[in-house]
C-alpha positions as CSV (number, residue, x, y, z in Angstrom):
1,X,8.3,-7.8,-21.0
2,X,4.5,-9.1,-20.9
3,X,1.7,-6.8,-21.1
4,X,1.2,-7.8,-17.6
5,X,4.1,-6.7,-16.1
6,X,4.0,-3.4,-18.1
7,X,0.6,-2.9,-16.7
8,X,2.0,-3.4,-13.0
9,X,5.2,-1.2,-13.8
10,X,2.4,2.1,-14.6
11,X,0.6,1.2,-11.6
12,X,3.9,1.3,-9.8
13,X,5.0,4.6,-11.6
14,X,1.3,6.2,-10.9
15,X,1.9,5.6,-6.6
16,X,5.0,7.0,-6.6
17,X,4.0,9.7,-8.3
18,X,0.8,10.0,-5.9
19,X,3.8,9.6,-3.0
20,X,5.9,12.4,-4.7
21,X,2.3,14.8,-4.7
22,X,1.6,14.3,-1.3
23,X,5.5,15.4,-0.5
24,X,4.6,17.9,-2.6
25,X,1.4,19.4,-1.4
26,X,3.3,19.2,2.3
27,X,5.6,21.5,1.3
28,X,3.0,24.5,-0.1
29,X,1.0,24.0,3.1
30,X,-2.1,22.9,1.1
31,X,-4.0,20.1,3.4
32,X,-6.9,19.4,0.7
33,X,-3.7,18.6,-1.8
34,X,-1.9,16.3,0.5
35,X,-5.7,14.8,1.5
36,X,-6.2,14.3,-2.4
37,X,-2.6,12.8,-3.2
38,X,-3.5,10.6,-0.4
39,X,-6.9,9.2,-1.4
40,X,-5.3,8.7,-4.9
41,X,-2.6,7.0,-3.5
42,X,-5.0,4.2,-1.7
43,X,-7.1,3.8,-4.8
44,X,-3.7,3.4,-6.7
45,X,-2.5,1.2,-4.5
46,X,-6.3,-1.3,-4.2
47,X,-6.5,-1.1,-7.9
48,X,-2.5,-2.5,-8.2
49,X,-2.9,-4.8,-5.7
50,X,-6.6,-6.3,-7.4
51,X,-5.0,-6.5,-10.6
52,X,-1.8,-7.9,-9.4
53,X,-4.2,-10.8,-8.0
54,X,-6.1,-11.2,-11.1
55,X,-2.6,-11.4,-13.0
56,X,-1.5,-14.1,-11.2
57,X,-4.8,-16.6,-11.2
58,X,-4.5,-16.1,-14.8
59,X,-0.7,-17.4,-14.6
60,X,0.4,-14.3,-16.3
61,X,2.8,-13.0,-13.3
């Protein structure tokens, strides 16, 4: 496995774990929690998404 594609697996692992907090913060009633795991599930998500890009006009995906 390429650095590449271990770089896109964490970013994968960080926004399901961003997914799982938002379940999470759901369940304890906390609304700024589930507002938080949500914010850091978009930036997790726009920062994947720009890299994955940037991956594959180098020819590395």
């Amino acid at each position: 496995m390429n650095k590449a594609k271990m770089v896109m697996f964490i970013f994968a692992v960080a926004a399901i774990l961003s997914m799982i907090s938002i379940g999470y913060a759901i369940a304890i009633k906390s609304v700024i929690a589930a507002i938080a795991g949500l914010v850091a599930l978009c930036v997790v998500m726009m920062t994947g998404f720009k890299m994955k890009r940037k991956f594959q006009n180098q020819g590395l995906l």
